[in-house]
N, C-alpha and C positions, 0 to 999 in steps of 0.2 A: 699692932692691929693684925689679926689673923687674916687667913687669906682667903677670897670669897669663891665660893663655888664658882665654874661655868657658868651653868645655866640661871644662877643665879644673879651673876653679871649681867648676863645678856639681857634678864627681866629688869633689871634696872634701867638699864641703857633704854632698853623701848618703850618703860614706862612713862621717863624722863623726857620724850616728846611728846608737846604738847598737841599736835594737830597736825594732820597731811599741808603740804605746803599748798599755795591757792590751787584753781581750776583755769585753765587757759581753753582755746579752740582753734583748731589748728585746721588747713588744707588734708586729708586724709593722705596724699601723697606725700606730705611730710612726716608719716606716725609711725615708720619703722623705728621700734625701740623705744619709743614714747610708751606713757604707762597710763593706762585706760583713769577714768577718773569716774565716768558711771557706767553702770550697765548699759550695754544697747542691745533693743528689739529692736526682731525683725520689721522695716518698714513696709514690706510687701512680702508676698506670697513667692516662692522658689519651690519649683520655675512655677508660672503664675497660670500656665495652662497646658493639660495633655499632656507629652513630647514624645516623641520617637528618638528609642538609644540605638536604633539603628537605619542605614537607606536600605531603605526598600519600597514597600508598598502597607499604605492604611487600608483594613479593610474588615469586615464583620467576622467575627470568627462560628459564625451561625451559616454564614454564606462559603466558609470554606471547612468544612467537618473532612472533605477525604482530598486526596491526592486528586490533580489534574481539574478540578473545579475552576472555572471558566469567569472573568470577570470584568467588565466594562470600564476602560479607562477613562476618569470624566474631569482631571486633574492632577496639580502639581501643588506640593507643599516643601517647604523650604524655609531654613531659619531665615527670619523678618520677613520673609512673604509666604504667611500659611493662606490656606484653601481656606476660603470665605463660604462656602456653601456646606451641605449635609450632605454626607454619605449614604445611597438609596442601598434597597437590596439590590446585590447582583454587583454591587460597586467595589472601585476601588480606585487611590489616591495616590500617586509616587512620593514617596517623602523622603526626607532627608532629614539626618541627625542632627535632634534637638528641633527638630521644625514641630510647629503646633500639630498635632494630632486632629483630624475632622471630627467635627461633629458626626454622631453615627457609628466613627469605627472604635473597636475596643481591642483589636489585637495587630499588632505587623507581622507581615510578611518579608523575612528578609533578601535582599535582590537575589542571592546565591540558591533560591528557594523558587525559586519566580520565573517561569520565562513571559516573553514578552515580544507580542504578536500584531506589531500595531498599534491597536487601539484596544488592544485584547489581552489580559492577562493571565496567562493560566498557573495556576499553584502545583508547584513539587510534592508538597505535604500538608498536611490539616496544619489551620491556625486556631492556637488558644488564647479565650480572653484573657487579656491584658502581658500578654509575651512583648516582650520589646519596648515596654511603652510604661514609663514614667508618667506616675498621676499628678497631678498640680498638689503642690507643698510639698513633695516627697524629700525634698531638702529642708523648709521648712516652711513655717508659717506666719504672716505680720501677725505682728504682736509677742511672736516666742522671744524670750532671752537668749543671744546669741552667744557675746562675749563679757564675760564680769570684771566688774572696778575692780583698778588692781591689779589686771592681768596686762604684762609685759607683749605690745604690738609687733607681731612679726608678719614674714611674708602669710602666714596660715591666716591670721585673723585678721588682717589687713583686705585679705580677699573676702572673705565673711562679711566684712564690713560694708566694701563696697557691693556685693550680691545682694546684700541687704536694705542698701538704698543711702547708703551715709557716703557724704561729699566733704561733710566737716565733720573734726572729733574731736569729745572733750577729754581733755588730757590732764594730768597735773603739769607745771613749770618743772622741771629741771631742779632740783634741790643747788646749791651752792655748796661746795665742799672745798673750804682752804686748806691746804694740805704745806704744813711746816716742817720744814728737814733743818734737827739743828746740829751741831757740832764744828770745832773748830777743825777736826780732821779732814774734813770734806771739801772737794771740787765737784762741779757740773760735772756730766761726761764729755769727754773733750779735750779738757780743761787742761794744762799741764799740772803732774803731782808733786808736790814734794817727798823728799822720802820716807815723812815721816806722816801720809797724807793718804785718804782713799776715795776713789769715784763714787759718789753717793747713786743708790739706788733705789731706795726705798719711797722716796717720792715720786719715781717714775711707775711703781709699781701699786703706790695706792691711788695714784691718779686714774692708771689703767682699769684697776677692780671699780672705783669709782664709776669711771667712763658708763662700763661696760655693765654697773648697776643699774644705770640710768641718769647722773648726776653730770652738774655741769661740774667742771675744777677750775678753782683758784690755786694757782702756783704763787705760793707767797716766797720761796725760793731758799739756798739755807741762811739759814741765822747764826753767827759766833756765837759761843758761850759767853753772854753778856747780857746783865740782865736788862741796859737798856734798850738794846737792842732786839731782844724778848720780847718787852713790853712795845718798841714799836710796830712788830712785824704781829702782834695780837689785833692792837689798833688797827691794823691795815685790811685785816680779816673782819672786824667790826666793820669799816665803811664798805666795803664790799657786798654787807648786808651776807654772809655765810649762817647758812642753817647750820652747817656743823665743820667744828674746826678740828683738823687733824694732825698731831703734833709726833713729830717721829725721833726718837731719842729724847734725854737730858730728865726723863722723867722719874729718876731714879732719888738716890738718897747723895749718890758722890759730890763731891766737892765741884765738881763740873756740870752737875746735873739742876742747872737754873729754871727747868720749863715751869715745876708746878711752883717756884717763889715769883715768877714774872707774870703767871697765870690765879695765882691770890692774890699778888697787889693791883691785879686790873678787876679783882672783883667774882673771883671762880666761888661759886659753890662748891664746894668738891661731896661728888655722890661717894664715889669708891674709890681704892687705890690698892694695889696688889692681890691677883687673881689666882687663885690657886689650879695653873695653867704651864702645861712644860709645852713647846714655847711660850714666854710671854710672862712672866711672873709681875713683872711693875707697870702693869695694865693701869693706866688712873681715867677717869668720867668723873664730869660736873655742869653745868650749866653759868654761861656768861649774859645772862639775861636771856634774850630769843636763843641765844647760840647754844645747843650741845658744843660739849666739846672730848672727845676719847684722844688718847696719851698714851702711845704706842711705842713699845722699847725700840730702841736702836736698831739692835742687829738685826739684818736683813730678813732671814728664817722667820722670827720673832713678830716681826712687823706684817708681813705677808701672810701667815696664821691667822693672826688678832684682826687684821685687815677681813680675813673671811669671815672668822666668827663674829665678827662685833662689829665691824663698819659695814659691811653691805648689809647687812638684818637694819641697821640704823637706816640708810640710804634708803631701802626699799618701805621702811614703816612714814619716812618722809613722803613719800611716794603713794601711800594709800594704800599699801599692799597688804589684806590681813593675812596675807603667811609668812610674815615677815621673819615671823621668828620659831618659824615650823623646823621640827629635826630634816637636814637634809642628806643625814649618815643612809648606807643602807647593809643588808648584812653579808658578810663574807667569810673566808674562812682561813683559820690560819697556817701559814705556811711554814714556819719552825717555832719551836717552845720558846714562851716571853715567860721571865722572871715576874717575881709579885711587884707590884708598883708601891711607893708612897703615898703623902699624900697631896699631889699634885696629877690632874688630870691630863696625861700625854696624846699628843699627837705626833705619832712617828711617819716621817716618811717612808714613802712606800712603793713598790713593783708591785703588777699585779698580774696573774697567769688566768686567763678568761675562755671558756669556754662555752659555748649556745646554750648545753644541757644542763648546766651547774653554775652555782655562784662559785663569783672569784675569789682564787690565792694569792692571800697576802704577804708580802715577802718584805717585813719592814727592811730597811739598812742598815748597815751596820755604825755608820758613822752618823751622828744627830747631832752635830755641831750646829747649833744657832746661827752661826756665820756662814756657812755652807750655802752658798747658790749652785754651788752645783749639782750640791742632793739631790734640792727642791726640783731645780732644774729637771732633773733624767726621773725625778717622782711621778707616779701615777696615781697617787691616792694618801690621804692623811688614815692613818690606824689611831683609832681612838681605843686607848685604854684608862680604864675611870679608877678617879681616886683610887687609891687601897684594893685594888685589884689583886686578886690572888696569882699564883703561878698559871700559866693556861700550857697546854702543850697544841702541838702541830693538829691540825682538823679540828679543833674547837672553834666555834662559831663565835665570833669578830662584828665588831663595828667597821667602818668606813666613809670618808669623805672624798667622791672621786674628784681629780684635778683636770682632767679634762673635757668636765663638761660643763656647759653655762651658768652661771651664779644664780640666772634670774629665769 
């Protein structure tokens, strides 16, 4: 079986869902990080009338053309208690920031501008219409489209929301993600090792990427190399009802490598199986009836990778998101000569040297062991070099996937 492009894995993988998972409605105070499910317009007008962006004073800017202009104080305005009357000529109103603007006045007076004689207000400097003074909608207007399906809730659109008149919101549920760590080498962390034994990690880190896609996790926990024990830790992923099952190690061809014989006798379709991807080459996806399921190599590097490319684009097309499977490289530039590639599409770990004026230097590492948490670890950024890539030297223009910013 030859080995399938990137990009054209990933178009499998998101083909092979059938439909965003349902629609729930939730408390708005609950939807940080929840993932919008429709559009919402605006349900009222922002702000809905006048406002003054500064204290001072409302007042006709007809009635104050020059310095020292003389003006009748005939009231107070203040946010939730604005000036119920009209502003006459000769007039003027004390307001305060974000209080409704009177009828009549078209420009403020700021206090710093202003003295103030009683009942008498005289002006420092000419006022012009509409100085200091926000027009109703200037934020926006009922009926505009604020925030789009799809789009991941945080503190910015959560306030949108509520400015805009929403108390409840419709969200997707939380996708289900079982997440499978198999091998007989492995302990929890914690755990005591034998010497011939290692602290599994990788479950703990697609749980995270999950999490932090938006997905709820099933920890199905690890599994021996055994195929019964395979088939009943699939089973368990089944009643759980998981939209997508995630299997980490055994997916290989070795003698110890049981996941994809445990995951065809319960029934797998298998779409694909080895990616033409450095990390990551025994990539497998297929479908357990509702269930995707993606087959993520072992070694830690590997899994964390594949986990970027292919499981959170999965997670968030669960989700409703149509950029689900949008390029999220962007470009940089390189910081010593890389050799011609094969053909396997690499993503090397990577330093990056950043500054305001210019895009960033990449500084792949030296060491790209798959097993290497510590690379990844002190990594700032995945270099993407494609297939059969020629020799490049130092200041040619680079790909990149940064690691320290949000997935979603």
């Amino acid at each position: 079986m030859s080995l399938l492009p990137v990009a054209e894995a990933l178009a499998k993988i998101l083909a092979a869902i059938p439909a965003p998972v349902a629609v729930e409605e939730i408390p708005i105070a609950q939807g940080a990080g929840r993932t919008l499910a429709a559009d919402l317009t605006a349900q009222r007008t922002q702000p809905p009338f006048p406002a003054s962006a500064m204290d001072g004073y409302a007042v006709r800017a007809a009635d104050v053309t020059n310095a020292l202009a003389r003006l009748r104080l005939i009231g107070t305005s203040a946010a939730g208690h604005g000036f119920s009357g009209t502003l006459g000529p000769g007039e003027a109103v004390r307001i305060f920031t974000g209080a409704p603007v009177p009828e009549g006045a078209d420009a403020i007076l700021i206090q710093e501008n202003v003295a103030a004689e009683g009942e008498t207000v005289i002006a420092r400097e000419p006022a012009a219409v509409g100085r200091f003074l926000r027009r109703a909608g200037l934020d926006f207007r009922e009926g505009e489209t604020l925030v789009r399906a799809g789009d991941t809730l945080d503190a910015r659109r959560l306030a949108l929301a509520a400015s805009a008149g929403y108390a409840v919101l419709p969200v997707r549920r939380r996708p289900r993600v079982a997440v499978l760590a198999t091998g007989d080498e492995l302990v929890r962390p914690g755990e005591p090792a034998a010497w011939d034994q290692i602290t599994a990690s990788n479950g703990l880190a697609l749980g995270a990427l999950s999490l932090e896609a938006g997905a709820e996790v099933v920890d199905l926990g690890i599994v021996r190399d055994d195929l019964g024990s395979l088939r009943e830790a699939v089973g368990r992923a089944r009643a759980a009802e998981a939209d997508l099952l995630v299997t980490l190690g055994g997916a290989s061809v070795g003698d110890h490598d049981l996941v994809q014989a445990a995951l065809g006798a319960e029934g797998l379709e298998l779409g694909f199986w080895r990616v033409a991807l450095r990390p990551g080459k025994p990539l497998m996806h297929g479908r357990l009836g509702p269930m995707s399921v993606i087959g993520l190599p072992g070694n830690p590097v590997s899994s964390i990778v594949c986990g970027l490319l292919f499981v959170v684009p999965a997670i968030r097309a669960l989700l409703g998101d149509p950029r689900a499977g949008e390029d999220r490289s962007e470009p940089a530039i390189l910081g010593r000569d890389m050799p011609e590639n094969d053909a396997r599409q690499d993503y090397l770990r990577a330093r990056l040297d950043t500054a305001p004026d210019r895009l960033p230097v990449v500084h792949p590492e030296t060491r790209q062991d798959s097993s290497m948490l510590s690379v990844l670890g002190s990594s700032e950024a995945l270099l993407i070099r494609s297939a059969h890539a020629g020799p490049a030297k130092a200041g040619d223009p680079c790909r990149i996937i940064r690691l320290d910013r949000r997935i979603v």
